[in-house]
N, C-alpha and C positions, 0 to 999 in steps of 0.2 A: 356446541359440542359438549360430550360431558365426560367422566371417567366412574369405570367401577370394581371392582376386586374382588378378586377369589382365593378362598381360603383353603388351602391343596391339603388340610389335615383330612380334611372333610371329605375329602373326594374318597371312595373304594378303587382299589387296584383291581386293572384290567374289566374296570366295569364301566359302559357310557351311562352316562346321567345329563337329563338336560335340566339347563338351570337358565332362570328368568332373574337378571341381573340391572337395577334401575340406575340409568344414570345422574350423577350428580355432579355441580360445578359452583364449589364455592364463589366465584367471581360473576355469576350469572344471578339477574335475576327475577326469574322464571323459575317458579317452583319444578316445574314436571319437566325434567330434560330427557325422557322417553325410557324404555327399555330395549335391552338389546338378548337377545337366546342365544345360548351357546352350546353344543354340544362337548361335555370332556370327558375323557378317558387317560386315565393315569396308568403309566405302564412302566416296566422296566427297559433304559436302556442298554441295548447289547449288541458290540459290534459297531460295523460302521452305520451311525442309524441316519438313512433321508428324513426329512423335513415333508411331510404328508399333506400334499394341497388342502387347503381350503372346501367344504362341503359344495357341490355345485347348487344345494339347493338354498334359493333367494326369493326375496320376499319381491310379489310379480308388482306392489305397490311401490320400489324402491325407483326413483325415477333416473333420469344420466345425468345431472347434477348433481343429487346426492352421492355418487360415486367420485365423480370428477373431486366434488368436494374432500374425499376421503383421500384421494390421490395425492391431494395438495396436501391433506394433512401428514402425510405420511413422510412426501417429499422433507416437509418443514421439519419433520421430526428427527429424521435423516439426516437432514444439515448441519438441529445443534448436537449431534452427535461429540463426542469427546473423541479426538486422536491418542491413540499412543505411543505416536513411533513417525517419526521421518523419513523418507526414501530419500536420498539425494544423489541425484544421477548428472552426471559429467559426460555429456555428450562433447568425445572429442574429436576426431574427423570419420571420415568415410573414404572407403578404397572402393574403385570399380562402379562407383554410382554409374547408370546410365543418365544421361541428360538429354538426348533424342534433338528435337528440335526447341527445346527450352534454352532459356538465356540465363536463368537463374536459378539458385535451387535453395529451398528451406527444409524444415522437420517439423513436424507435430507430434506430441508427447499426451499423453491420456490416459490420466489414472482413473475409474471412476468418473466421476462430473468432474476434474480438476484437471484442468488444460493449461498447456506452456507452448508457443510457437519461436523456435529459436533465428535468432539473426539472417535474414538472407541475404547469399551471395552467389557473387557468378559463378555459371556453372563450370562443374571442373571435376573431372575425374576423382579426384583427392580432396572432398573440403573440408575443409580444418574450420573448426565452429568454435571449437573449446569454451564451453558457457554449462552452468551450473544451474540445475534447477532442485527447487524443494516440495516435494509432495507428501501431501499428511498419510499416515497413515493406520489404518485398523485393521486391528488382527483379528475383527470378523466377518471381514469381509472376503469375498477371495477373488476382488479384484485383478485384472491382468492388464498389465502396462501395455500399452498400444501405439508402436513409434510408424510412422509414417514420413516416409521422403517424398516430396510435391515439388515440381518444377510451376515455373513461370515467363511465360513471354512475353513479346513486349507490347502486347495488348491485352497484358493481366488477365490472360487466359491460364487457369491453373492444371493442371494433370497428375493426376497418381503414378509417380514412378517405380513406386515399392513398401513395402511394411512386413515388419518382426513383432512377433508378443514375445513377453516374459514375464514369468510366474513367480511375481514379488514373492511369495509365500516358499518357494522352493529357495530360496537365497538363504543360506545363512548369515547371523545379522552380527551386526559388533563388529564388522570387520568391510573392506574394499574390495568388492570384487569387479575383474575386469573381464568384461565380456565382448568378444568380436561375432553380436549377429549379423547371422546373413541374411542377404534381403528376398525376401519372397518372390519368386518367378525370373530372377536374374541371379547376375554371377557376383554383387556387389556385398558388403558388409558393413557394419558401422562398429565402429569400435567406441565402448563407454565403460566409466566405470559406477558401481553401483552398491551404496551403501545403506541397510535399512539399521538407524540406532532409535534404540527408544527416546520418549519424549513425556518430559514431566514438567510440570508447573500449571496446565491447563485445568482447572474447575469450575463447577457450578455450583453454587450453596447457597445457603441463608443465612439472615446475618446475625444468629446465632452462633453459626460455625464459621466465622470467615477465618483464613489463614494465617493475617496479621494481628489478628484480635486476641489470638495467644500467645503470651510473652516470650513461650519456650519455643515456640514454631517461630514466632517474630526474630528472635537471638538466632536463630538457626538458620535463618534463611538469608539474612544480615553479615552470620558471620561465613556464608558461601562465598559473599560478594563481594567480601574485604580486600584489602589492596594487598596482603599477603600470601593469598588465593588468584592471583591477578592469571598467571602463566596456566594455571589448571582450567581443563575443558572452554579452549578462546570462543568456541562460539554460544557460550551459555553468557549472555552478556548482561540480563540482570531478570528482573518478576517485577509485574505489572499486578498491581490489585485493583479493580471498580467495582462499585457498589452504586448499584443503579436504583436510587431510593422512591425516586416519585418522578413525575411529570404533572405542569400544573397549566392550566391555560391554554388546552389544545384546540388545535380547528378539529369543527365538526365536521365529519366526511361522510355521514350518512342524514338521509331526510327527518329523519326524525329528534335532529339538531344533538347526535349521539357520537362518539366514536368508540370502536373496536380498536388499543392503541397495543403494541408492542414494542420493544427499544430490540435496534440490531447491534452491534459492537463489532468493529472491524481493525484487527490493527496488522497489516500488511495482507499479508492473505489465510490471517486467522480468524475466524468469523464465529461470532456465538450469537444466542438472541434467549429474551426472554420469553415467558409466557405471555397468553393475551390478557387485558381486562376489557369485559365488553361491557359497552353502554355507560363509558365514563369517558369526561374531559380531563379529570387530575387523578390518574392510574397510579398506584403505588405499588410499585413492583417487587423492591426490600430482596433484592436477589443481589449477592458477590460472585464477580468474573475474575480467574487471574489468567495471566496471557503470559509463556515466557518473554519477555525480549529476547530479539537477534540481531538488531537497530536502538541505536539510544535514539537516532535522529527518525524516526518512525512516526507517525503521527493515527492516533487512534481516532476512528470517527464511530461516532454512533447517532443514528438514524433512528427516528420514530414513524413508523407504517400504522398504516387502521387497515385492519383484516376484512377480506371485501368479498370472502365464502369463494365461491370458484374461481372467480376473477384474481387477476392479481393486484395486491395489496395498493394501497393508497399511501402517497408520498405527504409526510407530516411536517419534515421538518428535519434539521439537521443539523450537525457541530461538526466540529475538528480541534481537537488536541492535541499542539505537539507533546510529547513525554517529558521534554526538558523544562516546557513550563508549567508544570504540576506541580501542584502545591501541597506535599503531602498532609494526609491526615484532616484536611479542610473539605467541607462542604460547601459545593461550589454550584451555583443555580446559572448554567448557561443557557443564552439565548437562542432558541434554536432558527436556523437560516435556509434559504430556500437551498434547492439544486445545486445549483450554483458556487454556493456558501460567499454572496457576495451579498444579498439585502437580507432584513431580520424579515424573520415568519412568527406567527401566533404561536406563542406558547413559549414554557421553559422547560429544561429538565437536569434536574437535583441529581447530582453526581459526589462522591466521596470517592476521590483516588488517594494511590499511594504507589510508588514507584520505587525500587533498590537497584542497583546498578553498579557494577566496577567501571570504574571510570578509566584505566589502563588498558583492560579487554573491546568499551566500547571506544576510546582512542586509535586504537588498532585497527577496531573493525570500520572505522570511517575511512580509512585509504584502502579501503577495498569494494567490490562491487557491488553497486547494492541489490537485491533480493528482487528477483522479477515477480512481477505482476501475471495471475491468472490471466488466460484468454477474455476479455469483457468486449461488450457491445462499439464495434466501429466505430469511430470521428467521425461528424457528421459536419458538412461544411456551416459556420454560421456567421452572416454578416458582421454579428457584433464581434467575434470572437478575433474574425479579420481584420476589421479597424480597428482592435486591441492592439493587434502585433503590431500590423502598420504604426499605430502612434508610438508604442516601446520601443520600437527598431529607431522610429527618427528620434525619439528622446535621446539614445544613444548615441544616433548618428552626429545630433548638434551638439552634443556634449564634446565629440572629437573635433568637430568642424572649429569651434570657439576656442580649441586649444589649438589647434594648427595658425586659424588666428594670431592669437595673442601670441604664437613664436613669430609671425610676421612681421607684427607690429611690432615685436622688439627689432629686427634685422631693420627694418626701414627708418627707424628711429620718431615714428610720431611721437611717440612720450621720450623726453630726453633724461629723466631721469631712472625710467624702466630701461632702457636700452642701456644706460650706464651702469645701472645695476646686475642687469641679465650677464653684460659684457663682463664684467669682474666676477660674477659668479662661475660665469659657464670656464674662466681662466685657471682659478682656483680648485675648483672641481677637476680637469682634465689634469691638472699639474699633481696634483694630489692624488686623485682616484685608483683605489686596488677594487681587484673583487669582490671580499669580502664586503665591501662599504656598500654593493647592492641589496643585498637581503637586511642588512641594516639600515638601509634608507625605507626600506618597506616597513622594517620595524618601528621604526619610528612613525610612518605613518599610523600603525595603528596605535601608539603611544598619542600623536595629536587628537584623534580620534576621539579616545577613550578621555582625554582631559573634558575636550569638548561638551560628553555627555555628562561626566561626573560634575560641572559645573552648569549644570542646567541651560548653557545656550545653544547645544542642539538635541535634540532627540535624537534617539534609536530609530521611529518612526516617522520620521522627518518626510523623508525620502519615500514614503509609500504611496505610489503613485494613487489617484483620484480616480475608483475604478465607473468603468462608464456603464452607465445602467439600462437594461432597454427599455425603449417606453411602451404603452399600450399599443402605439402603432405603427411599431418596427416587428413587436407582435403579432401584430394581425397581419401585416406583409409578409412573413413567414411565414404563416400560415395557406396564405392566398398562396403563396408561390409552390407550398408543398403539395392544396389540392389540385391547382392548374399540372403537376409533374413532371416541371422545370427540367428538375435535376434529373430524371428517368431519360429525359428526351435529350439530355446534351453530359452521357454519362464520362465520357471521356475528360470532358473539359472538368468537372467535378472531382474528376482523381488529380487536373492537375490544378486545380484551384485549393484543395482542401491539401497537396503538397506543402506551393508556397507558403497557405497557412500556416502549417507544421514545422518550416526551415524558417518563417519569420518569428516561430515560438521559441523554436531554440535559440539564434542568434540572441533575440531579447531577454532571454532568462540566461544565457550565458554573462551576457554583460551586466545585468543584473546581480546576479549572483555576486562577480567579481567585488561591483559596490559593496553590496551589502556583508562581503564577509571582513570588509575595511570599517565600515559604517558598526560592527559590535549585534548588528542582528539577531544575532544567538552567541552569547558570552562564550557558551564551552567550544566553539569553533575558532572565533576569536582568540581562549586562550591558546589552544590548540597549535594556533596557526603559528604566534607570535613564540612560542617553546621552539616550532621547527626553525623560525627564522633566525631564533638565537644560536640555534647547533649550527644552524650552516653559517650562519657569520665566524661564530667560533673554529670551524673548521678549514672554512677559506682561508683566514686568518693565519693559521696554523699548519696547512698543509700546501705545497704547489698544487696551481692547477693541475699538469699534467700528470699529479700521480690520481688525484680524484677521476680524469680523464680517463686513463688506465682501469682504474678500479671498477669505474661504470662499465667501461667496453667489455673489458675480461668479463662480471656480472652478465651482463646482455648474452654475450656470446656461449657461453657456460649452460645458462638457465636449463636452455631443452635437456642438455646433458647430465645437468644435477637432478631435473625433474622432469622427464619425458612428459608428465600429465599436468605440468602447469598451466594454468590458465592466464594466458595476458590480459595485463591491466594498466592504468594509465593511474596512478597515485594521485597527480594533483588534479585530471578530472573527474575520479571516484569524491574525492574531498571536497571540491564545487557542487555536485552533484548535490550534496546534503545541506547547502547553503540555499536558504528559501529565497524565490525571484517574488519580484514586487505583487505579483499579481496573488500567489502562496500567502506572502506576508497577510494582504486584506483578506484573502480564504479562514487564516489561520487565526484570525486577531480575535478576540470576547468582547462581544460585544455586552454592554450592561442592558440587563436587565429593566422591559418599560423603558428604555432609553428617547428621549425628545429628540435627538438629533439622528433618531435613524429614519433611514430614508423613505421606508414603508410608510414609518407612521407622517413624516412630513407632506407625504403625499393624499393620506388620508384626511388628516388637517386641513388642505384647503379646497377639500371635495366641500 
């Protein structure tokens, strides 16, 4: 592909002129990247003025992939658009839904290509959802919000039971407005509410102009995010900078031992990408991304594709970044990793971050919900992914089983001097024990914890389970089992197989989590955690239970009343939430660069 420009001094008003315009691409190279004709006419705007089709007349030699091609390009160009503005809509119950013969009921949200499906529950005249979504938004678009109510029965037969539009453009912005639509073809409504505010911090640039490369824009943006600024605008939580400088070392994806590579950048569900370079392994990009944060615990990935013309794009290679271990200001050459993000792949790519953050506002925002995920591509049941959980859940499981244990053994007395010990302890403790002395036993554990590591005999990393790799012919059995159509012929049993999968992921990254936020995994959680368990000791300490008792109830009971449109939340498993499970950790970890001990290349080694 190429680009070319017109010079609009040039053009005479209200007169067509056609012009023969050659394109050109510095990153190509192929001299002659074709020409394109255009017909223009400059005219004066007046009025409300349409937007004038395209000429029907086409060049009869143009064939349906060169178009398709143009579709995609178009689409891509589309994507890295820049938002301005946020919708965020609080879907909070519904009155008079029909439910028919469904057992359950959901919602579907669609702004543009940007999809949310919220929590499903049973069905019920009144369902109360209360859940929070965030949609980007452009004020040149004139998109229309698309909410749809769908039931479901118990053989995951789905049905349209209604749907409302609304004309984000028709809203006034800066401000909360609460709307009760009604549902199309019934007597039902949904009551939300809906706020479009502007949104700054996202660019594209070169790293002539990056944003932190000026001293007065750097103070400036620095001193947004100061701790004396903490209370103003909570969900502006800090600016992300990346400067995406090179790629070196990549797999070839075309025959001609070339690749067509581009970097995507994702951090939550904000997405940018570069341009392409074609016909190179070590692409040098030399583009800055900045991303607001809305998550300090967020982890940014970026993804390198080879552009594959009509087809879609070739998987390269890939990272993950959490934002907390960023190293500002460093040039940082990560490994990049399959699918997966579990074995290394071919190639590196050269990144320059920088990250600013209030650390009071991102505290905050950790006991609260975190930021749903776009609609993306189904869970697909996978062998490996199952003997995953299966071995996570019983790592767990014996870890409980060995302490139920070891209190039996002290009751039966096989060890007489652990039983004597246990006995005078468990005495002391009961004889002694207040409230308060719980959340400071917990404190204390992560005081042992933390000695542990600071004196080099455990690691942070200790505990990162050994993740299981598949071989070439757990591979090729997957493969055989998808073309034979296994799964097609026994779909029932697939919804409940790829379930259990899903309830053995959770319970394991539950209990995971819990380790790893004692184990120091991520320091600012850790401190985080060990500040709260100081107040409530100090509080237990200080106050009777049952006026804390009191206090909680009253609270609980009050809320709807103080804030009809709250949203419930569960504080300490918003907070675990953000604590990475073992399997995250090995996702999340950098691998070095040419590394001997990675697993790829040891496999490669004894071919």
């Amino acid at each position: 592909m190429g680009s070319a420009f017109v010079v609009l001094r040039n053009l005479e008003l209200n007169r067509t002129t056609e012009q023969i315009l050659k394109l050109e691409d510095p990153n190509s190279l192929e001299d002659d990247m074709g020409e394109i004709v255009l017909n223009l006419s400059l005219t004066v705007k007046q009025g409300d003025f349409k937007r004038t089709r395209w000429s029907n007349r086409k060049k009869q030699t143009s064939s349906k992939s060169s178009l398709i091609r143009n579709v995609r390009l178009s689409e891509s160009m589309r994507k890295n658009e820049i938002w301005n503005g946020i919708v965020t809509i609080t879907l909070l119950e519904g009155k008079n839904i029909p439910g028919g013969g469904m057992t359950q009921i959901f919602v579907l949200l669609k702004l543009g290509d940007q999809k949310y499906k919220s929590k499903t529950l049973c069905k019920s005249a009144n369902p109360q959802w209360r859940e929070q979504f965030d949609f980007h938004y452009f004020s040149d678009r004139k998109d229309m919000l698309d909410i749809e109510v769908w039931g479901e029965d118990n053989k995951k037969r789905e049905e349209l039971l209604g749907m409302c539009k609304v004309d984000i453009t028709a809203l006034p912005s800066k401000q909360t407005n609460v709307l009760e639509l009604p549902v199309e073809k019934h007597l039902g409504s949904l009551l939300m509410l809906i706020a479009v505010t502007p949104c700054s911090g996202v660019s594209i640039s070169d790293l002539c102009v990056c944003p932190l490369g000026d001293p007065c824009e750097r103070k400036q943006i620095s001193q947004r995010y100061c701790i004396k600024n903490s209370l103003q605008d909570m969900k502006d939580i800090g600016f992300l900078q990346v400067k995406v400088l090179k790629a070196v070392d990549l797999l070839a994806a075309d025959f001609s031992g070339k690749s067509d590579p581009f970097c995507v950048l994702e951090l939550g569900n904000d997405r940018l990408q570069t341009h392409t370079i074609y016909k190179n392994l070590n692409p040098e990009w030399n583009k800055v991304f900045t991303f607001p944060i809305k998550d300090i615990h967020d982890v940014l990935e970026v993804t390198v594709f080879d552009e594959d013309g009509d087809k879609p794009p070739d998987f390269l290679g890939k990272v993950a970044i959490p934002l907390l271990s960023i190293r500002n200001g460093q040039q940082c050459c990560y490994t990049l990793k399959n699918k997966d993000l579990e074995l290394a792949s071919k190639g590196v790519v050269c990144l320059e971050l920088d990250v600013l953050f209030n650390p009071v506002k991102a505290s905050i925002r950790t006991f609260k919900p975190r930021e749903k995920r776009f609609i993306g591509d189904n869970r697909k049941f996978s062998k490996k992914i199952l003997s995953r959980n299966v071995d996570r859940v019983k790592k767990i499981t014996m870890a409980i089983w060995n302490t139920i244990q070891f209190l039996r053994s002290c009751f039966l007395w096989e060890s007489t001097l652990r039983s004597v010990v246990a006995f005078v302890v468990f005495l002391v403790t009961i004889w002694h024990i207040e409230l308060y002395m719980v959340p400071l036993a917990l404190l204390l554990l992560f005081v042992y914890n933390f000695s542990l590591i600071t004196t080099g005999k455990v690691s942070s990393a200790q505990d990162t389970q050994e993740t299981t790799y598949l071989d070439e012919d757990e591979d090729e059995d997957d493969k055989e089992s998808e073309k034979k159509g296994l799964i097609e012929r026994i779909h029932m049993v697939q919804d409940i197989v790829i379930t259990v999968q899903n309830i053995l992921e959770e319970i394991a990254s539950f209990g995971e989590r819990i380790k790893n936020a004692f184990n120091w995994t991520v320091p600012f959680l850790s401190v985080l955690a060990c500040l709260v368990l100081t107040a409530v000791t100090v509080i237990l300490y200080f106050i009777p239970l049952r006026y804390i008792v009191l206090i909680w109830g009253i609270n609980k009971f009050t809320k709807k009343l103080r804030n009809p449109y709250a949203i419930d939340n569960n504080e300490l498993l918003d907070f675990l939430s953000r604590v990475p499970s073992d399997v995250q950790k090995v996702q999340r970890a950098e691998l070095k660069p040419y590394s001997s001990s990675s697993p790829l290349r040891k496999k490669r080694s004894t071919l």
